[in-house]
Every structure is written in C-alpha cells, then in structure tokens.
N, CA and C atoms as an extended XYZ file, in Angstrom:
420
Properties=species:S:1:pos:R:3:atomname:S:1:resname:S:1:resid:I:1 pbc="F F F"
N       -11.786        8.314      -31.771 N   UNK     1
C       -11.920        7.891      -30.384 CA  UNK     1
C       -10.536        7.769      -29.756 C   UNK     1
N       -10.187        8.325      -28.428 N   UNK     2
C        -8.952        8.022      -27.659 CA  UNK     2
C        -9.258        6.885      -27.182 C   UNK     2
N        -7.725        6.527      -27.750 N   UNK     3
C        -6.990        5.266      -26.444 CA  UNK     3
C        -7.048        5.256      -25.461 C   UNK     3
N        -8.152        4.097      -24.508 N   UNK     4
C        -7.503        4.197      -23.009 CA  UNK     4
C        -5.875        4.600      -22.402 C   UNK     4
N        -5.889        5.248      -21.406 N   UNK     5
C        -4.426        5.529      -21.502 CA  UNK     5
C        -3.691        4.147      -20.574 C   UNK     5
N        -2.729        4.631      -20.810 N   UNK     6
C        -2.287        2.795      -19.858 CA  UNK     6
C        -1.283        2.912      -18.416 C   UNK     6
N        -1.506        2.226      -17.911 N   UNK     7
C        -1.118        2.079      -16.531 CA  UNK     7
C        -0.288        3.350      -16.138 C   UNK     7
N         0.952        3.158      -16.996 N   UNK     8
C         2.089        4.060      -16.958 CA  UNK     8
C         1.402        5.482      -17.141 C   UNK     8
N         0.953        5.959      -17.449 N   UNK     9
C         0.332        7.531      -17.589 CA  UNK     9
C        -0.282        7.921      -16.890 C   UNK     9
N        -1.461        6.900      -16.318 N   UNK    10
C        -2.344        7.101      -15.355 CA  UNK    10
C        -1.497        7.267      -14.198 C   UNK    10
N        -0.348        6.334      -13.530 N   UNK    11
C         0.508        6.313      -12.536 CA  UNK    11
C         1.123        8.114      -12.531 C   UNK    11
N         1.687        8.341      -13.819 N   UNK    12
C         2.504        9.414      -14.229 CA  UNK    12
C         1.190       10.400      -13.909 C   UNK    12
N        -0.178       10.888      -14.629 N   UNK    13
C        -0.810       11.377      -13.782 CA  UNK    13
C        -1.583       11.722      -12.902 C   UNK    13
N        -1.573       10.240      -11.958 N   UNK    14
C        -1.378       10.216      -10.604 CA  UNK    14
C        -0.540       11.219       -9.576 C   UNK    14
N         0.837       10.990      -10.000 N   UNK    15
C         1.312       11.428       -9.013 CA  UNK    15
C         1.746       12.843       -9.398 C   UNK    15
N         1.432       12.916      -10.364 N   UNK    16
C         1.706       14.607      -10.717 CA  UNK    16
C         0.258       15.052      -10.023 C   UNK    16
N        -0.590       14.981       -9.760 N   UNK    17
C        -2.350       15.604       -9.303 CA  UNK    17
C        -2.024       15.558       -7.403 C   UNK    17
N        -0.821       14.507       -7.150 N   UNK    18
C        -0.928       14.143       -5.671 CA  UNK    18
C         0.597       14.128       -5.586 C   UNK    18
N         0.914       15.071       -5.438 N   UNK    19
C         2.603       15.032       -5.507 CA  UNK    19
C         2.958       15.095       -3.647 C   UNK    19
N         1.997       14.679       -3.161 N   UNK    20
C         2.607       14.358       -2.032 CA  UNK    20
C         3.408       12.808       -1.463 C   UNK    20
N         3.416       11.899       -2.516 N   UNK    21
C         4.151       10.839       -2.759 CA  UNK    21
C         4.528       10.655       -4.091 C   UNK    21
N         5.930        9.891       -4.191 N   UNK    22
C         6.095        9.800       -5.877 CA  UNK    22
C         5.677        8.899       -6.127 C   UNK    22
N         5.921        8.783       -8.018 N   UNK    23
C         5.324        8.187       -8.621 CA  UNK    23
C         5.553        6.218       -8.308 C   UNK    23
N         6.917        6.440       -7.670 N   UNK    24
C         6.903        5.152       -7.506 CA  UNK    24
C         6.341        4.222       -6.283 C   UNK    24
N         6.144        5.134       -5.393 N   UNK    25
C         5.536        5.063       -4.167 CA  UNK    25
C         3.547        4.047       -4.949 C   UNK    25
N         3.401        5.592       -5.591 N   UNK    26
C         1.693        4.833       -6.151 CA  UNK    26
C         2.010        3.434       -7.181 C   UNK    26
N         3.366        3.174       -8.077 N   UNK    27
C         3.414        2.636       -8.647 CA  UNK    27
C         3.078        0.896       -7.976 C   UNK    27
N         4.187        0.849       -6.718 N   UNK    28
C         4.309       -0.040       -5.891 CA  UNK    28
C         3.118       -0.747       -5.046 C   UNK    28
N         2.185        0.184       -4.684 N   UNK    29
C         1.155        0.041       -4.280 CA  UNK    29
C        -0.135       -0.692       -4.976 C   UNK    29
N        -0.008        0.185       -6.338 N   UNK    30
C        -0.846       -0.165       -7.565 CA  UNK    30
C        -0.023       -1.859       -7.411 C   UNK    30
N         0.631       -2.137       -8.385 N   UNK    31
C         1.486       -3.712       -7.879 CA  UNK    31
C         1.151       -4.367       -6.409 C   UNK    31
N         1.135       -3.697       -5.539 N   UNK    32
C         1.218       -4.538       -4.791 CA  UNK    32
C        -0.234       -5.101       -4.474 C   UNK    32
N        -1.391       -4.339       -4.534 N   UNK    33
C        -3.078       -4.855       -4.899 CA  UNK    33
C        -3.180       -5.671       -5.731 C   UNK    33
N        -2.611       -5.816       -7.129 N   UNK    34
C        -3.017       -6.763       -7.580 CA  UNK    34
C        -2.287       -8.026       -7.434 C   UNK    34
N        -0.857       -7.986       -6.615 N   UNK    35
C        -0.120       -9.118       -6.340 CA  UNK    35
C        -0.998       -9.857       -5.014 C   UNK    35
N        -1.109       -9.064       -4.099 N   UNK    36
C        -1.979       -9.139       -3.065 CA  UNK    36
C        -3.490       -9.806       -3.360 C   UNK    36
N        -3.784       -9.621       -4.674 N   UNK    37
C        -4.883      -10.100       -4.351 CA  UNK    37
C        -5.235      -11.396       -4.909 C   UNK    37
N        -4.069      -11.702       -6.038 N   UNK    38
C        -4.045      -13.065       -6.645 CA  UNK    38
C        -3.446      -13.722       -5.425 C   UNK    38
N        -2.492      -13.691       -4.306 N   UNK    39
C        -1.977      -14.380       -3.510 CA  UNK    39
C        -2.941      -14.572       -2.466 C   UNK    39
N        -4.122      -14.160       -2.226 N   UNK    40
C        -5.136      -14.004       -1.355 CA  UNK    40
C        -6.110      -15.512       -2.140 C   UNK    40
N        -6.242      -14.859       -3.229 N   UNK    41
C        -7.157      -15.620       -4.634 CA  UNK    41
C        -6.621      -17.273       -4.627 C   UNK    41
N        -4.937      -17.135       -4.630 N   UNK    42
C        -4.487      -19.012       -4.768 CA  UNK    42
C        -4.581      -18.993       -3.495 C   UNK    42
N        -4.089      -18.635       -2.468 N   UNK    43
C        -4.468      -19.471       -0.980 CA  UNK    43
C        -5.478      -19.668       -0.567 C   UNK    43
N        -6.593      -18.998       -1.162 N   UNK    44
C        -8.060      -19.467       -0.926 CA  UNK    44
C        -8.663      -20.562       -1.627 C   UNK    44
N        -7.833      -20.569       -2.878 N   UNK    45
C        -8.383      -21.240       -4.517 CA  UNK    45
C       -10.024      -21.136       -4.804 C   UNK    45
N       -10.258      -19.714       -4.901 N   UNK    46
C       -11.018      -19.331       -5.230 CA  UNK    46
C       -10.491      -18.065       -6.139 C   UNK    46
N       -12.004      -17.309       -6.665 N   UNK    47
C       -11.295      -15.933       -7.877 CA  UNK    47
C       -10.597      -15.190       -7.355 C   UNK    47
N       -10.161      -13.888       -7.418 N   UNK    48
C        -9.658      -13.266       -7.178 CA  UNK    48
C       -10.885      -12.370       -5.881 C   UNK    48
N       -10.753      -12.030       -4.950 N   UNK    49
C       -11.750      -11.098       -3.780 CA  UNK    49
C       -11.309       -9.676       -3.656 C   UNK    49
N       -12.350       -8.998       -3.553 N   UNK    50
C       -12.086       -7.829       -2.827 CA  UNK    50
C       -10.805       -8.142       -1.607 C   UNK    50
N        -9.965       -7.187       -1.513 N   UNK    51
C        -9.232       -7.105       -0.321 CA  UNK    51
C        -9.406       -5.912        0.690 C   UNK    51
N        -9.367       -6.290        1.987 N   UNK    52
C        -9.480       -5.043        3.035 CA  UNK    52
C        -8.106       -4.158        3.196 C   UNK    52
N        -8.370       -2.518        3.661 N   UNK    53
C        -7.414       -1.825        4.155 CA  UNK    53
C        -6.624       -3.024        5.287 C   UNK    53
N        -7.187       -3.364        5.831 N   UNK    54
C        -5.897       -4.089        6.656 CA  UNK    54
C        -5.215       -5.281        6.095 C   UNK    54
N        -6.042       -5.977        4.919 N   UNK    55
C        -5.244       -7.035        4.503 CA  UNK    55
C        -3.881       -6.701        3.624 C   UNK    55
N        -4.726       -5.225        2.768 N   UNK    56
C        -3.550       -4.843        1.909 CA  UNK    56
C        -2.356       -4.153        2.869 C   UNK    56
N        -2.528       -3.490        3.661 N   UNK    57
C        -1.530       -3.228        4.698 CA  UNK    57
C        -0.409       -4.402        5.230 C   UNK    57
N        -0.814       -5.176        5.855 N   UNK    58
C        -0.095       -6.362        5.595 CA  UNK    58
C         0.101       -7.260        4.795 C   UNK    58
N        -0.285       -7.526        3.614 N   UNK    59
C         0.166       -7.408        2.601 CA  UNK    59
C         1.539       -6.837        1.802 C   UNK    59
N         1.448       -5.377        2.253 N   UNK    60
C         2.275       -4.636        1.026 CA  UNK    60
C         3.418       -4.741        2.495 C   UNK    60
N         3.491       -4.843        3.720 N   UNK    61
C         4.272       -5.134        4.749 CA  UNK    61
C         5.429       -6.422        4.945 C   UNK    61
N         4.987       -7.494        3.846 N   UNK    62
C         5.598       -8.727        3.470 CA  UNK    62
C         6.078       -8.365        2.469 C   UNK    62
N         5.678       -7.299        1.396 N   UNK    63
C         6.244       -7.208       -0.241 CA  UNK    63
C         7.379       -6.421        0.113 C   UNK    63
N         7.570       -5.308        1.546 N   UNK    64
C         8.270       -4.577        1.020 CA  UNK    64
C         9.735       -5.554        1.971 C   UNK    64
N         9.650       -6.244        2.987 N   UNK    65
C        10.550       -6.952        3.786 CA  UNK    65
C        11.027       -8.074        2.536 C   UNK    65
N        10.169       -8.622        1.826 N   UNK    66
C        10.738       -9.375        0.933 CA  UNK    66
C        11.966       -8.686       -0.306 C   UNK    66
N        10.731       -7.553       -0.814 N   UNK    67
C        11.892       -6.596       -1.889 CA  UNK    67
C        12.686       -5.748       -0.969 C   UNK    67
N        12.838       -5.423       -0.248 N   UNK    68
C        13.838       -4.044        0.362 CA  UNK    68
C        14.604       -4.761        1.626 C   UNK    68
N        13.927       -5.770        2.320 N   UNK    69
C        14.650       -6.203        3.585 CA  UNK    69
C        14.997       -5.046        4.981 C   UNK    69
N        16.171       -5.085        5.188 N   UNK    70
C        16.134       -3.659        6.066 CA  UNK    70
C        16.309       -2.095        5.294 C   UNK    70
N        16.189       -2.005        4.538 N   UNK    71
C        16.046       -1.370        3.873 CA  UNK    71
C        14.946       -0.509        3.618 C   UNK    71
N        14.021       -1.106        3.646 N   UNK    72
C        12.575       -0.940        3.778 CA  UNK    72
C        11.882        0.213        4.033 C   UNK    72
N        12.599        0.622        5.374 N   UNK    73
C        12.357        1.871        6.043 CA  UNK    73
C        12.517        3.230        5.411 C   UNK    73
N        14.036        2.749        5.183 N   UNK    74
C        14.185        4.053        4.454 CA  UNK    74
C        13.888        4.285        2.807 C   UNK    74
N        13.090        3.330        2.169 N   UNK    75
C        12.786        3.056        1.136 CA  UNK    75
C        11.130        4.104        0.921 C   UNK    75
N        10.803        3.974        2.222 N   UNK    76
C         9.396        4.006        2.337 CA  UNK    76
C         9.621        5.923        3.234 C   UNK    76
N        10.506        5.941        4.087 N   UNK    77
C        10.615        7.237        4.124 CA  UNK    77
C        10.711        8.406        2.650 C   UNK    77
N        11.524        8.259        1.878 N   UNK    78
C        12.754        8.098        0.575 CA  UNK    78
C        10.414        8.410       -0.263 C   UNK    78
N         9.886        7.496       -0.277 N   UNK    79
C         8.310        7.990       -0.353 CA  UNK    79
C         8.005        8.576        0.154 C   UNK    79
N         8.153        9.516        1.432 N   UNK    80
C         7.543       10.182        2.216 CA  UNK    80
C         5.925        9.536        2.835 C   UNK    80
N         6.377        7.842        2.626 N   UNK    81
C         5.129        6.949        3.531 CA  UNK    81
C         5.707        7.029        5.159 C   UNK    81
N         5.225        7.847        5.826 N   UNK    82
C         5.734        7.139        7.539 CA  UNK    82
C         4.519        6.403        8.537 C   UNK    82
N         3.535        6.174        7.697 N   UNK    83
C         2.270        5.112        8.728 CA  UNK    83
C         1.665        4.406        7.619 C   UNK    83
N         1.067        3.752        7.983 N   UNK    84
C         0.066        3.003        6.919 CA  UNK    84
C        -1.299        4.035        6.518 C   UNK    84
N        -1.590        5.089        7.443 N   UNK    85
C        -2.725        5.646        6.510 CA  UNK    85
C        -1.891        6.438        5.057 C   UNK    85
N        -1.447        6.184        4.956 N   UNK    86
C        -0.449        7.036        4.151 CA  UNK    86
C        -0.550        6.106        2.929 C   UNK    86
N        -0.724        4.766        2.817 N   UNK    87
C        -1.270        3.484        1.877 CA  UNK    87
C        -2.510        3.705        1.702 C   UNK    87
N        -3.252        4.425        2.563 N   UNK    88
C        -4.520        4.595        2.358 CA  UNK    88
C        -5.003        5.451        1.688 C   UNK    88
N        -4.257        6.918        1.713 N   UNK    89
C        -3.649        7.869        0.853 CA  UNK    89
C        -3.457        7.709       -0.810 C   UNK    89
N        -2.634        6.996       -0.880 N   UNK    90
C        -2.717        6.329       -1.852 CA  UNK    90
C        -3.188        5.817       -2.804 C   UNK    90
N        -4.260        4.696       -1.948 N   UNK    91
C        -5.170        3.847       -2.554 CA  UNK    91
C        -5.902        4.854       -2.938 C   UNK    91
N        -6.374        5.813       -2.042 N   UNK    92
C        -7.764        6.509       -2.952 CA  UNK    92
C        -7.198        7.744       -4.090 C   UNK    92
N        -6.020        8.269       -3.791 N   UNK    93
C        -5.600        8.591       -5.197 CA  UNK    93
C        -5.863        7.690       -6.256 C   UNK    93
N        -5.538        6.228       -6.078 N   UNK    94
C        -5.625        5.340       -7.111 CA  UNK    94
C        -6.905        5.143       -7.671 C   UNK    94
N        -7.763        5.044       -6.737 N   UNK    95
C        -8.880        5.222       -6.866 CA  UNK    95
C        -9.163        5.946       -7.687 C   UNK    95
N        -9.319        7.445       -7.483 N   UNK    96
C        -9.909        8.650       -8.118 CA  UNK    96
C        -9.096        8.899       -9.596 C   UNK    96
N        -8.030        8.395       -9.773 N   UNK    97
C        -7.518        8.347      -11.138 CA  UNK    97
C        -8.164        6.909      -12.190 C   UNK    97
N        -8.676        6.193      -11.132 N   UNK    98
C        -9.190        5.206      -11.967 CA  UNK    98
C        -8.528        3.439      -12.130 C   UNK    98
N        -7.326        3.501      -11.079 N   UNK    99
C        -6.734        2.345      -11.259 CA  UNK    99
C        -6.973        1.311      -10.478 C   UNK    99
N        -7.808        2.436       -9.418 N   UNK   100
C        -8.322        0.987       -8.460 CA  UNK   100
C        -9.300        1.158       -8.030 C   UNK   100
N        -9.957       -0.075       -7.434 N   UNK   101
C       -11.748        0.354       -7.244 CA  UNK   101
C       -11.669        0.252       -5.407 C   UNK   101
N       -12.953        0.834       -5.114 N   UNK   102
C       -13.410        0.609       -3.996 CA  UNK   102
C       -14.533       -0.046       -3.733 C   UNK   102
N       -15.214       -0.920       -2.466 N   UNK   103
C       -16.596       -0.986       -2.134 CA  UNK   103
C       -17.175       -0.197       -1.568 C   UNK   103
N       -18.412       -0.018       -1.207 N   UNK   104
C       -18.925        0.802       -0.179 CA  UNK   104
C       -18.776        0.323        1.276 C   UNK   104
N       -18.426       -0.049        1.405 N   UNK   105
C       -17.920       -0.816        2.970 CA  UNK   105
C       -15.832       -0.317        3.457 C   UNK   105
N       -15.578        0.218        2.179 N   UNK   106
C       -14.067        0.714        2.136 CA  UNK   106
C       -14.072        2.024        2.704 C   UNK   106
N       -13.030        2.200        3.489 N   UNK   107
C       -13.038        3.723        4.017 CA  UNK   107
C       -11.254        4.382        4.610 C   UNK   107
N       -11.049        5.305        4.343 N   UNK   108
C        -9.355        5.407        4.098 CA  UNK   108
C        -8.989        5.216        5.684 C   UNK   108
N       -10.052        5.056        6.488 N   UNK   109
C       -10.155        4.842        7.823 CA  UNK   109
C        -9.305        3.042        8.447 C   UNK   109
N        -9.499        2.624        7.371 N   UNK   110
C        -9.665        1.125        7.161 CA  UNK   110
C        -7.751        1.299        7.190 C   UNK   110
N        -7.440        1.944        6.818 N   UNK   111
C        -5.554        2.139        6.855 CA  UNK   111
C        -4.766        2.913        8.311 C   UNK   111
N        -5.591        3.440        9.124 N   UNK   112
C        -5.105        4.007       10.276 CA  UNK   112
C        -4.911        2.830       11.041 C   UNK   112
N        -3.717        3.344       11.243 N   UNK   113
C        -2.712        2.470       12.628 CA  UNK   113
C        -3.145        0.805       12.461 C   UNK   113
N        -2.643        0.177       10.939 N   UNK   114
C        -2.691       -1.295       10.999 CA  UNK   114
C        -1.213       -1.512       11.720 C   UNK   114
N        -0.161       -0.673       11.747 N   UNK   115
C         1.022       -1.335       12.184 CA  UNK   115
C         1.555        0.158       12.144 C   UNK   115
N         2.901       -0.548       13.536 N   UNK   116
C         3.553        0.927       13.236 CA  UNK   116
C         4.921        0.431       12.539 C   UNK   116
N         5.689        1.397       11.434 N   UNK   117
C         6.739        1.251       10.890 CA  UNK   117
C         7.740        0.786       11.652 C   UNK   117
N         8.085        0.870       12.508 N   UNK   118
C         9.141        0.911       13.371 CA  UNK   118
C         8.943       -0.349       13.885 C   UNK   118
N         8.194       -0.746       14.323 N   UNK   119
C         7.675       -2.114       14.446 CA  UNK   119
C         7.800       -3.433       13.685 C   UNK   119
N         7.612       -2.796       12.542 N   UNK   120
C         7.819       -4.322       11.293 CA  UNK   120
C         8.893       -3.892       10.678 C   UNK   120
N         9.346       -2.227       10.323 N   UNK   121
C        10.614       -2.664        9.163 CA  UNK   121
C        12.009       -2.027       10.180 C   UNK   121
N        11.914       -1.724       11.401 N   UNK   122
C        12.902       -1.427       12.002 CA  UNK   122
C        13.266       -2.668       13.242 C   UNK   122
N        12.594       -2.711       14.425 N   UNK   123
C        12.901       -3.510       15.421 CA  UNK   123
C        13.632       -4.357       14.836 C   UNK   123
N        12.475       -5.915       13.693 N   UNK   124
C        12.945       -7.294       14.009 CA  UNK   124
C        14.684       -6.978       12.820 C   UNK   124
N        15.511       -6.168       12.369 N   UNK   125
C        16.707       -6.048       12.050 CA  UNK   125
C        17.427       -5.337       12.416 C   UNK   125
N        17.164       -4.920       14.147 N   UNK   126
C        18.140       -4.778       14.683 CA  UNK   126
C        19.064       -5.635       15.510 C   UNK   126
N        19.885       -5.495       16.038 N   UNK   127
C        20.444       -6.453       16.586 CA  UNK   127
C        20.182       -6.597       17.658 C   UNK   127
N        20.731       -7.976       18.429 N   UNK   128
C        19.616       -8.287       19.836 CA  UNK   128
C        21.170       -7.527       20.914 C   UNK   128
N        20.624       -7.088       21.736 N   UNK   129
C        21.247       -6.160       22.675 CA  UNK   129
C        22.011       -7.522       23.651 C   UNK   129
N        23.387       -6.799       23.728 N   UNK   130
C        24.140       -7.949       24.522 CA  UNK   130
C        23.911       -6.767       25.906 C   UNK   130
N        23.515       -8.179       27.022 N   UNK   131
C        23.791       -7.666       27.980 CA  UNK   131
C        24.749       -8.359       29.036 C   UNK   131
N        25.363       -9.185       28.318 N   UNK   132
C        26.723       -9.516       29.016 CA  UNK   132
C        27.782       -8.151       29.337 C   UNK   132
N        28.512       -8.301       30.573 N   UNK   133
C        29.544       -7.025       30.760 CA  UNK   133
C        30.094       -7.361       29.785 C   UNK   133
N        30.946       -6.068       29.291 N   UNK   134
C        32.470       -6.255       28.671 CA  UNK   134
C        33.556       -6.222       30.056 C   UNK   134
N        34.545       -7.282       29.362 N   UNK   135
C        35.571       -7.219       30.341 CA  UNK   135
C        36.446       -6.182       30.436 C   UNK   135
N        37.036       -5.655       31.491 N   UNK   136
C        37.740       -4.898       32.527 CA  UNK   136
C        39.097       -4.924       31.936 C   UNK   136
N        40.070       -4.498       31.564 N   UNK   137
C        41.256       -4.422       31.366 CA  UNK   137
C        42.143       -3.612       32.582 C   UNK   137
N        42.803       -4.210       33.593 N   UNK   138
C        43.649       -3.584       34.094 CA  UNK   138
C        45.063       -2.925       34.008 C   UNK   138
N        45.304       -2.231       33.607 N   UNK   139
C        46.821       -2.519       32.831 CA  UNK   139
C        47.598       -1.764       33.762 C   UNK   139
N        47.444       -1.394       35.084 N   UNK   140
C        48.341       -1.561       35.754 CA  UNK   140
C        48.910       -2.704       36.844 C   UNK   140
C-alpha cells in the first residue's frame, strides 16, 4: 500500500499541474486557510468553521501586510497574483489536488473583486502628499 503523500509533494504537484503560479504562491495560501481558520475558530471559541471566499481574502490580506509589509505587492506580483480571483485560482487548484475542501455553496466567484491590490498593499504605504509650497529661493 502507498503512503499518503504529504503536504510538500502535493504542493510540489500542485504547482507543477498549474504552473500558472508558483509553488510558493499555493504554498502560502494552503497556510494561510488553515491559519485563517483557527483564528476565525479562537475569536469565535468555537471549532474550527468553514471559511468564505471573502473571509479568506481578507484574511490572507492581513497575513501578507503582517509578513511582507510594503512589500507585499511586489511579493504577490513576484506570484504572478494581481486580484484576489487569482486566490480563488488557487484555492481550487488546492482543491482538485486534494489539500483543500470545498462546500457546495463555494464558488471561485466568491474571490472576484473582494479588494483591489492597490488599495490594501499599495495606497495605505505611501506617503501622505505635502501640499504645502516649497519655498522660492531668490538669489538675485
């Protein structure tokens, strides 16, 4: 009888079957569902719940400002993620390899336009625009 295979292989062929994101892209994601969903699980103090496309979206939107900071962006470009259906993408790769489940009420629909990138990992670290003049130097 074979060994279930384990996380790491399944991830590995994951993203070899869907090489339109890497492996660490699905890796992060995979992590970030089940971090997401125990942090859902203690703030409720209840078991662990199903989570929605939009919860995990914001969700993995706090994991990546926490791990990457401004950074983020180009962390997630660097994945070739540029929207959140693109998490959704994802998920059902994860899915179909077996690492993550769905309900029947789930739909990759559930990941279109929860947020736009530019919005959460670009705006709030830019800097706030001076609109004071600069002063005039006359030097004659």
């Amino acid at each position: 009888m074979a060994d279930k295979p384990s996380q790491d292989e399944l991830l590995d062929k994951c993203a070899e079957q869907n090489p339109a994101y890497p492996r660490a892209a699905y890796a992060f994601v995979c992590n970030a569902v089940h971090e997401i969903a125990r942090e859902i699980a203690r703030n409720s103090r209840k078991t662990a719940r199903h989570i929605t496309g939009q919860e995990l979206c914001r969700g993995m939107q706090t994991l990546l400002i926490r791990d990457y900071g401004r950074m983020a962006a180009d962390v997630l470009s660097a994945w070739n993620i540029g929207e959140t259906a693109d998490f959704g993408n994802i998920v059902y790769a994860l899915v179909d390899i077996g690492l993550l489940s769905v309900s029947n009420n789930d739909s990759r629909t559930d990941f279109i336009d929860v947020y736009r990138f530019h919005d959460v990992f670009v705006t709030p670290f830019q800097a706030a625009k001076n609109n004071r003049p600069l002063p005039v130097i006359d030097f004659l």
